[in-house]
N, C-alpha and C positions, 0 to 999 in steps of 0.2 A: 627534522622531526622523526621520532621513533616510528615504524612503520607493523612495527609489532603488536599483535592484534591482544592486549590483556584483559583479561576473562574475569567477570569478578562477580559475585552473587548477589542478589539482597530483591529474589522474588516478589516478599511480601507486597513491595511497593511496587511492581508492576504488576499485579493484578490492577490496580486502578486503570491502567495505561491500558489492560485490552477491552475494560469495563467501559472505558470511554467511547471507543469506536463500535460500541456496538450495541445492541436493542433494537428488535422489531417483532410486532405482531404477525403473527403466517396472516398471508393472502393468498387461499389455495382458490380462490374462486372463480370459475369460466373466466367472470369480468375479467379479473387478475391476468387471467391465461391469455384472453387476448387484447390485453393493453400492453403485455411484454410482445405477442406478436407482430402490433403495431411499430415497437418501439425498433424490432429490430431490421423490421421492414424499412422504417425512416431512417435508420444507420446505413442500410446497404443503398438505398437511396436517398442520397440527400434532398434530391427537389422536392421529396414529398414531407419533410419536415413540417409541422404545424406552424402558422403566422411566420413564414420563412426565415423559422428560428435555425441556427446551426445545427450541426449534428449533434454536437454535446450540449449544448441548450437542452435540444431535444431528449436525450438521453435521462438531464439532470429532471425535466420536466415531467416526465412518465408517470402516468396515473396510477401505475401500480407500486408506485416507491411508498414505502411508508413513512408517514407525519415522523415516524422519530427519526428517519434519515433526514429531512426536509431540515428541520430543525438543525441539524449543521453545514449545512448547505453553505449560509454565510459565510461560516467561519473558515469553510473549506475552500471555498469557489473551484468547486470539481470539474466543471466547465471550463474553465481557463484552466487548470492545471491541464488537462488532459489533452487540449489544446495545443497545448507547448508543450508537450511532451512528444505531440504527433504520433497519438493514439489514431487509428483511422480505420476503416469498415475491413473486414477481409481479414486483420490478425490476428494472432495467436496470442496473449498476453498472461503471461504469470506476474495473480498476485501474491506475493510469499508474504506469510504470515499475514492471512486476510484479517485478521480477528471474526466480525460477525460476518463483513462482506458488502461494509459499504460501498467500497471503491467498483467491486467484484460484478456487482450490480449494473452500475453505470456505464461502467465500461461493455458489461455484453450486450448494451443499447447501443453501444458506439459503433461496438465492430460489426455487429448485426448477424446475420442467422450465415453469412458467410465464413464467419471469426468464430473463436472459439475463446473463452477465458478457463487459466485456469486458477482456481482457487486454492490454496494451498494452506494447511495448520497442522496442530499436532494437537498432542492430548494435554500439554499444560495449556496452551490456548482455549483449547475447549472447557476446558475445566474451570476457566476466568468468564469466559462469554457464558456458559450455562444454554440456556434454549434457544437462545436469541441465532446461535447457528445454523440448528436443525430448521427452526423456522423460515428459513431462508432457502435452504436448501434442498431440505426432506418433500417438499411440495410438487413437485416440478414443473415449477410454470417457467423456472430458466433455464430451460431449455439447451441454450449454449453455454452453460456451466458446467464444468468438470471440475469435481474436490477431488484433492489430491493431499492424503497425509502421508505426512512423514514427519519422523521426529530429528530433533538436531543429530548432522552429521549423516543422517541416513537418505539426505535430497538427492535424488536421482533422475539425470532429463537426460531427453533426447538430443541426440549432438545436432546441431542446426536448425531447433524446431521452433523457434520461438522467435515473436518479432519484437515484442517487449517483455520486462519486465519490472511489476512494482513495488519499490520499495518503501512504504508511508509509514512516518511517524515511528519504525523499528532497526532504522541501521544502528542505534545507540542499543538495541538488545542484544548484537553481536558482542556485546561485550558483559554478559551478562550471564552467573552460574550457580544455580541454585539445586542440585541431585533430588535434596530432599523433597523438594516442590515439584518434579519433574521437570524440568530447565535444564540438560545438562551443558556443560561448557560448549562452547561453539570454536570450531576450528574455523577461525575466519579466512584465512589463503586459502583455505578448500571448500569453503563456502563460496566466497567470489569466483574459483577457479569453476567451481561447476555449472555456476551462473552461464559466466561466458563461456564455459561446452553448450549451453543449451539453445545461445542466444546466435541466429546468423547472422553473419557479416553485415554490420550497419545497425542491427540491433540495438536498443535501447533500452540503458537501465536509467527509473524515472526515482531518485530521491526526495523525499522530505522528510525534514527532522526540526528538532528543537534546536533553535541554537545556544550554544553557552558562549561564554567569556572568551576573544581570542586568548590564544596559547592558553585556553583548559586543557588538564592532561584529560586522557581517556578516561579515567575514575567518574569522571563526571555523567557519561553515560549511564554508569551504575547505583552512582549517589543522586541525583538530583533528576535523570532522564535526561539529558540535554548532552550536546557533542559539539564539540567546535568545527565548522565545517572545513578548513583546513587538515584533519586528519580523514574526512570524509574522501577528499581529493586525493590526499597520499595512500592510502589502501586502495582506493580504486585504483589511480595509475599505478601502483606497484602490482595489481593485481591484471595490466594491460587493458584500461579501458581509458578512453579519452573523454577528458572535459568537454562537453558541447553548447551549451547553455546554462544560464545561470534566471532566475527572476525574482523579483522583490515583491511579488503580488502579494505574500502571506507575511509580510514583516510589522511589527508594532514595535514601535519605537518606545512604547510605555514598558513593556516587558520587562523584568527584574530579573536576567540571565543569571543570576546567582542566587535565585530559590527552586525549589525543586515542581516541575512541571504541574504538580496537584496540589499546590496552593491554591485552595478554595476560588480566590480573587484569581486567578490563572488558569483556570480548567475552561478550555478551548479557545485563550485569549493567545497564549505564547507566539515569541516572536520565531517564524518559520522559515529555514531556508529550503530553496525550490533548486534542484540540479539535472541536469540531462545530461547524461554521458551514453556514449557511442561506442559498441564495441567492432573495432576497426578488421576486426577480423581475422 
């Protein structure tokens, strides 16, 4: 397999893709403020979780999540992902290319007022989500959220700082180049390389994507949104991280891998591949 990262535009259609993860109403209110303190209390401790639900039970269950996050919950099962990803109280985690910040959310219920998330987009992101960002963010009832922009190419981390990183539903946008939409081309070996600078020994980057057709070439990232997860695995390990886990909790076996992700009949159905990989250090 070609391990060669190619670059190919056609913006229009991702706007849907960041439109999709995201929508929410601000909840700047006391209540708000201390349902997320609750939340990150029950992270740093887990006994005190509600009807001794998990920590990410917990997390997903927070009263200050909004109904339109709630609403993909299903589809998501954020709890089980994060789970198996061995997301846990105390870390550092980068979400790159958050879109509005569903994941961003849950997670700094996970890690708890010990952890830190960071949130991370750029301006063609923003410029697809619209308010549904600030809303989230501008507020500050999340307290352990840190936004961090940068545009393609300009990600810049800490060398060893970071215990995870998440990659949902966007490693098929590395492949993806549109100037005039503000999207510029993505150097992916220095994309990955700066990952694992940021990431310490053991670290974790947590994938999910779309899947397509085995042996799809890369195009298909940019034609249809979907990546065969075999190319997922060869850029990563050529990029030195190791395969760790694999799970089938997001798969639909009904799935039509050869239509493009926002088929009407497909928007939040697609069948999802789940990866954990390990950066060895």
């Amino acid at each position: 397999m070609n391990n060669t990262f190619i670059v190919r535009g056609l913006m229009s259609v991702l706007a849907f893709s960041f439109i999709s993860g995201c929508g929410q109403q601000a909840t700047g209110s006391a209540a708000a403020e201390a349902a997320m303190g609750t939340m990150a209390e029950a992270a740093a401790d887990p006994t005190s979780t509600r009807s001794n639900a998990s920590i990410y039970e917990a997390a997903v269950a927070s009263d200050a999540r909004p109904d339109s996050d709630r609403d993909r919950d299903a589809g998501r099962k954020p709890a089980a992902v994060l789970e198996f990803m061995g997301i846990e109280p105390g870390m550092t985690v980068l979400d790159v290319f958050t879109g509005s910040g569903y994941y961003a959310e849950i997670i700094a219920g996970v890690v708890g007022a010990q952890g830190k998330v960071i949130a991370h987009s750029n301006q063609a992101y923003l410029g697809f989500v619209g308010d549904a960002f600030n809303e989230r963010f501008d507020n500050g009832r999340l307290t352990n959220i840190k936004v961090l922009m940068a545009e393609n190419n300009e990600l810049s981390l800490e060398a060893n700082s970071l215990d995870a990183v998440m990659l949902v539903l966007s490693f098929h946008d590395l492949y993806h180049s549109d100037p005039e939409n503000g999207w510029q081309q993505i150097d992916g070996p220095a994309f990955l390389a700066e990952l694992k600078k940021g990431l310490k020994p053991g670290g974790i980057v947590a994938i999910i994507d779309h899947y397509a057709e085995a042996g799809a070439p890369v195009e298909t990232g940019d034609t249809i949104h979907r990546i065969d997860p075999a190319i997922v695995v060869a850029d990563m390990e050529a990029a030195g991280f190791a395969l760790d886990g694999q799970s089938d909790m997001l798969r639909n076996p009904d799935d039509d891998l050869g239509k493009i992700v926002f088929a009407p009949e497909l928007r939040g159905k697609t069948d999802r591949f789940v990866m954990r990989f390990k950066n060895p250090g």
